[in-house]
C-alpha positions in Angstrom: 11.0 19.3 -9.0 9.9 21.6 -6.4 11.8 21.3 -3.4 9.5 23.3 -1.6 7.3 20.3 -1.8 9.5 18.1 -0.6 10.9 20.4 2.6 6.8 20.8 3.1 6.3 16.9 2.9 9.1 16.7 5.6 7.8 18.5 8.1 4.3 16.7 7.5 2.7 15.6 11.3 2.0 12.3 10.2 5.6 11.7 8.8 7.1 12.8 12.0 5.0 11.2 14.3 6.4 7.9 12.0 9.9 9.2 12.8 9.3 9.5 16.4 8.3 5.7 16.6 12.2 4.6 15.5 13.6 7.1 17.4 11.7 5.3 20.5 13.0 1.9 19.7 16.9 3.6 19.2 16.8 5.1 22.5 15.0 1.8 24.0 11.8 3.8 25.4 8.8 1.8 26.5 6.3 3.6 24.6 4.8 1.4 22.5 0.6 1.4 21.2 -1.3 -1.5 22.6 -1.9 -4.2 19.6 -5.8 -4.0 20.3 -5.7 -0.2 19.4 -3.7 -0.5 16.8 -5.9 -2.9 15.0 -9.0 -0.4 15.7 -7.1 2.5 14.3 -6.0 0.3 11.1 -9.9 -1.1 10.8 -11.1 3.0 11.4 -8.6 3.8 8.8 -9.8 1.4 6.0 -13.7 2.0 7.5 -13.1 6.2 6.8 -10.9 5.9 3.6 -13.8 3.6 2.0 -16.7 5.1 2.8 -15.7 8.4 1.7 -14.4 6.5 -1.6 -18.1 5.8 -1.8 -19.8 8.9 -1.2 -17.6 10.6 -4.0 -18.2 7.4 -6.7 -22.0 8.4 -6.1 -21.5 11.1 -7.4 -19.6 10.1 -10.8 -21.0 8.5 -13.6 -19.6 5.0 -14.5 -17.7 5.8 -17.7 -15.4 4.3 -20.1 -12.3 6.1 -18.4 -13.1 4.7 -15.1 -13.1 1.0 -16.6 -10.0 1.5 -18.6 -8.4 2.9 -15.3 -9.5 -0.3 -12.9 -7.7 -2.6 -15.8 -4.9 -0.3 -15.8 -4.7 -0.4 -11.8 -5.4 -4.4 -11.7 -2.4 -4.7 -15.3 -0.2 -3.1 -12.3 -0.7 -5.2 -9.8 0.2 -8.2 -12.1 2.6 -6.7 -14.0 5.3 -6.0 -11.1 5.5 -9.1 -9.4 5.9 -10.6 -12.2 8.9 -8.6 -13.4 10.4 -8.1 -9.8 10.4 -11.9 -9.4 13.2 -12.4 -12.0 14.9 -10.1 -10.4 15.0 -11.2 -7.1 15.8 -14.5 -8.3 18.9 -13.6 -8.8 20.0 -13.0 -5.5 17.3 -14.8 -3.2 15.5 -18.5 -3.0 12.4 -18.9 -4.9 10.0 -18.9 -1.8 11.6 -15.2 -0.3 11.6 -14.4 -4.2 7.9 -15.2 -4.4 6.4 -13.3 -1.4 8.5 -10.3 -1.8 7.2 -9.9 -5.2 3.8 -10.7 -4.2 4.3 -7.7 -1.4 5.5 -4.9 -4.4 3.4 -6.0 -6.6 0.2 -5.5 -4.1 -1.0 -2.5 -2.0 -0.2 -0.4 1.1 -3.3 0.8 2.3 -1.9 2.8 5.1 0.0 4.6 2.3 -2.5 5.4 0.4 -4.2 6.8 3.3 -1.0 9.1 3.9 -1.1 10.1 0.5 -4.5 11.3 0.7 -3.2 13.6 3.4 -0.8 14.9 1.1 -2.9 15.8 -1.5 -5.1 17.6 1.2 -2.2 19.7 1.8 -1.7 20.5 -1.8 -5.2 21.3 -1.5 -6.0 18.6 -4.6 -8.5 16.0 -4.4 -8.7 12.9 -6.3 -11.4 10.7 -7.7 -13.6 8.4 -5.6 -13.7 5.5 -7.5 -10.0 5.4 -7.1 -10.3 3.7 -3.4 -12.4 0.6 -5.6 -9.0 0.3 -7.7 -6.9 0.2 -4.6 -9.2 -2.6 -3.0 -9.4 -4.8 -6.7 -5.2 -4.2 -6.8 -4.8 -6.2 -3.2 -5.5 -9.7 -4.3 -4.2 -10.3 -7.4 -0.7 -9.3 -7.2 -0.9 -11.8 -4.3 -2.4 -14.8 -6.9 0.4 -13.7 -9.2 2.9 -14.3 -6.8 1.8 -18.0 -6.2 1.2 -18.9 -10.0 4.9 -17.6 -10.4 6.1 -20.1 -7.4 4.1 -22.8 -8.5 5.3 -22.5 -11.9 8.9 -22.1 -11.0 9.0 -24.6 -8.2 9.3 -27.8 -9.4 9.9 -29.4 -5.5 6.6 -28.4 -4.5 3.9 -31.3 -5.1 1.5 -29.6 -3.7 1.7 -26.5 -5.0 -2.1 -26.3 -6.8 -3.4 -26.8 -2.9 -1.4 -24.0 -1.7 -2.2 -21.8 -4.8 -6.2 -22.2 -4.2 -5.9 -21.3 -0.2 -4.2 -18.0 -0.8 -6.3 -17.2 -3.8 -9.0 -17.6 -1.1 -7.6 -16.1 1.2 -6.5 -13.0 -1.1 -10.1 -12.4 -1.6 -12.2 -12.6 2.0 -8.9 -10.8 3.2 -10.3 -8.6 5.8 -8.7 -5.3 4.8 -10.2 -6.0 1.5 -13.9 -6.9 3.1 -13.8 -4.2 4.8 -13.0 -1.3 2.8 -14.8 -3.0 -0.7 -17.8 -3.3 1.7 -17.2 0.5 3.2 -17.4 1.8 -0.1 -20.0 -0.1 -1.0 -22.2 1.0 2.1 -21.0 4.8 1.1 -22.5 5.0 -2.7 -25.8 3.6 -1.3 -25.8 6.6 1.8 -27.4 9.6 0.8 -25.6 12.3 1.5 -27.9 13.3 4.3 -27.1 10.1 5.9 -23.8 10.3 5.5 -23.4 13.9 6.9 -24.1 12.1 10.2 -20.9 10.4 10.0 -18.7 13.2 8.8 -17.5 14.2 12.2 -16.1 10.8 12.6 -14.8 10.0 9.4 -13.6 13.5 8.3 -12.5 15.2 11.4 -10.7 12.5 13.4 -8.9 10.5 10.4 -5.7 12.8 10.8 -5.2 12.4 14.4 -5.9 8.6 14.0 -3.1 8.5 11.1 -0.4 9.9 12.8 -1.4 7.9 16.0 -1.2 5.2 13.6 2.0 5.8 11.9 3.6 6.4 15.2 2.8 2.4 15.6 4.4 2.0 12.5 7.7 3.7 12.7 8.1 1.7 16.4 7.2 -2.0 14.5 9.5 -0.7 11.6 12.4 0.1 14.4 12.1 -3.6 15.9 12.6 -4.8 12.5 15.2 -2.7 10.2 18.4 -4.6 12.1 17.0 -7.8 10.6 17.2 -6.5 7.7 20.8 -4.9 7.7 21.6 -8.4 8.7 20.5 -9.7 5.2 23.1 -7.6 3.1 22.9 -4.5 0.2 20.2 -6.4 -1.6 16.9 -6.0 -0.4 17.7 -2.6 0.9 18.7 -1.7 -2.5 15.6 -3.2 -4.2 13.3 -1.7 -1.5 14.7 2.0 -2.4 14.9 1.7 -6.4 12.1 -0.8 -7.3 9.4 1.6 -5.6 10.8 4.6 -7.0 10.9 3.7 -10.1 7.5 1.8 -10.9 5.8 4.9 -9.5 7.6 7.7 -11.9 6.9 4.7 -14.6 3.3 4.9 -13.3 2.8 8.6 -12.9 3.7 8.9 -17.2 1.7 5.5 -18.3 -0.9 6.4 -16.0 -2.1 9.5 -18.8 -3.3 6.8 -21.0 -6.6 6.5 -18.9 -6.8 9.7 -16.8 -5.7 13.5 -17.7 -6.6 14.0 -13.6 -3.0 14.9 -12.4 -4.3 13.7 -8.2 -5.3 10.4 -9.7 -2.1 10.0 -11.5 -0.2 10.7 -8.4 -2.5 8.0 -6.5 -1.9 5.9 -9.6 2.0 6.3 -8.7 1.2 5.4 -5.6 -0.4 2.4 -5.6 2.5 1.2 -7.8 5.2 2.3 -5.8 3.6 1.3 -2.4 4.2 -2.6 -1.0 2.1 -4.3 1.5 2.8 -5.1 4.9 -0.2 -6.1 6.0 -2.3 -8.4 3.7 0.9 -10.2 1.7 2.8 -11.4 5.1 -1.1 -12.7 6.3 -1.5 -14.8 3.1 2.6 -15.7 3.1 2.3 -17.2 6.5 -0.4 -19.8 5.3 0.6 -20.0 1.8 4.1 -19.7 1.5 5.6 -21.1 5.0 9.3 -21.3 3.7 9.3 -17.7 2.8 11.6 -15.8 5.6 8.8 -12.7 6.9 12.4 -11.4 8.5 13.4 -10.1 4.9 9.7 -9.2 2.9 8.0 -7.1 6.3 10.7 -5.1 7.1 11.7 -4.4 3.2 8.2 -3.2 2.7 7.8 -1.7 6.4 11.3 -0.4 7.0 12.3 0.8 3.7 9.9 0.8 0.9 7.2 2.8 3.3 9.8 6.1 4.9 11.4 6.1 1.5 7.5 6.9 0.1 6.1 9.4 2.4 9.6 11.2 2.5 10.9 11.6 -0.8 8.2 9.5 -3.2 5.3 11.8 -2.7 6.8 14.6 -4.1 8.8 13.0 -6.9 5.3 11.1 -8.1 3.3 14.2 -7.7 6.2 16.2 -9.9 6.0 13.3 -12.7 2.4 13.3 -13.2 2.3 17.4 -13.1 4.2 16.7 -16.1 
């Protein structure tokens, strides 16, 4: 691997302003971002990320590859909670087991955004319709999660009732309205139209992603004690399991594409967990699950251990 790559990735903006957030919490500043901006800078992101998606899918023709790669990138999101639930079985309660599954198996967003900075650095671009793949891998890594509980729990009575709310509630999620509905909205701009919204969604999405990640690194400093508190385990798991479906990703992922940036988003996807829409759904669906362990595994580990070494590890695999 080229550790150029990975020395570059380190001194990335956006990773440090992440950095500078736990540093904050460690030397008990007050800084912190105001929850209401936050949310605008985390809607902007998802607004920006899919309506470019759009503008670039206008531009390709539907084709054969592109529906083998959306069934590769939905197989994904089914195929890792199911195989990460056996394995947190072992150590953890069926509910925890559940919703942290649900969470690898699923999406970061916010890391997919970072990663698109990354690429921009390598000077590589990647393929539009692979912002569609990221919104159709949200929700069903999230069903997946509840057919495994409601299979293996035989306590639960009402498990089917629970099962059909998050399945609702995996679909009208609002990060997944919104950037389906962005990218959506892009394809059917002309690019005329669009050019009208470049200077907001081109040249202010880096400064809003490091403002952003510097929210991040402050929430993931409140919670990374919690997690200490809850032993080797999940800090393990949060390290290897990511690491290792994305260099599994960045190989398979040549069946359907020979584009080495889509492989790398590919890896991505897999390797990424979400912090955002799983814990939403978990809270309704899965009250009994302990948000103390899945948010900060995903948050404090699985999401620094992706932007720092990840990128460049997935990006050396799929070069490959």
């Amino acid at each position: 691997m080229n550790l150029s790559l990975l020395l570059e990735n380190l001194t990335n903006p956006a990773l440090l302003f992440f950095i500078l957030g736990i540093i904050t919490v460690y030397v008990k500043s007050d800084l912190e971002i105001p929850p209401s901006t936050a949310k605008f800078i985390s809607l902007y992101l998802l607004f920006a990320i899919g309506f470019k998606g759009g503008q670039e899918l206008a531009h390709e023709a539907f084709t054969a590859e592109i529906l083998w790669a959306i069934i590769f990138g939905i197989g994904i999101s089914v195929a890792v909670p199911i195989y990460t639930f056996f394995i947190l079985r072992r150590k953890l309660n069926i509910y925890d087991s559940a919703a942290i599954a649900a969470a690898y198996g699923s999406v970061s967003a916010v890391t997919f955004v970072t990663a698109i900075s990354y690429l921009e650095l390598q000077e590589m671009t990647f393929s539009g319709h692979m912002v569609a793949i990221m919104a159709l891998m949200e929700s069903p890594a999230i069903i997946a999660g509840m057919l495994l509980l409601a299979r293996f729990n035989k306590k639960e009575d009402n498990g089917t009732i629970k099962t059909k709310n998050v399945i609702h509630h995996s679909l009208t999620n609002g990060s997944v309205i919104l950037i389906l509905g962005s990218l959506v909205i892009g394809f059917l701009s002309s690019d005329s139209q669009a050019a009208g919204l470049k200077p907001f969604t081109n040249d202010l999405f880096k400064g809003f992603l490091a403002i952003f990640l510097l929210d991040m690194g402050i929430t993931s400093g409140k919670k990374l004690n919690t997690l200490f508190k809850q032993g080797w385990f999940p800090f393990v798991f949060g390290v290897i399991i990511p690491l290792l479906n994305g260099i599994v990703v960045a190989y398979s992922s040549s069946m359907v594409t020979d584009s080495v940036s889509d492989r790398f988003m590919f890896a991505v996807l897999a390797a990424s967990a979400s912090y955002i829409a799983v814990p939403a759904a978990m809270k309704i669906a899965v009250p009994k699950a302990n948000p103390g362990l899945y948010l900060p595994m995903a948050l404090g580990v699985t999401f620094p251990v992706n932007i720092t070494i990840g990128f460049p590890i997935y990006l050396y695999f799929a070069s490959m």
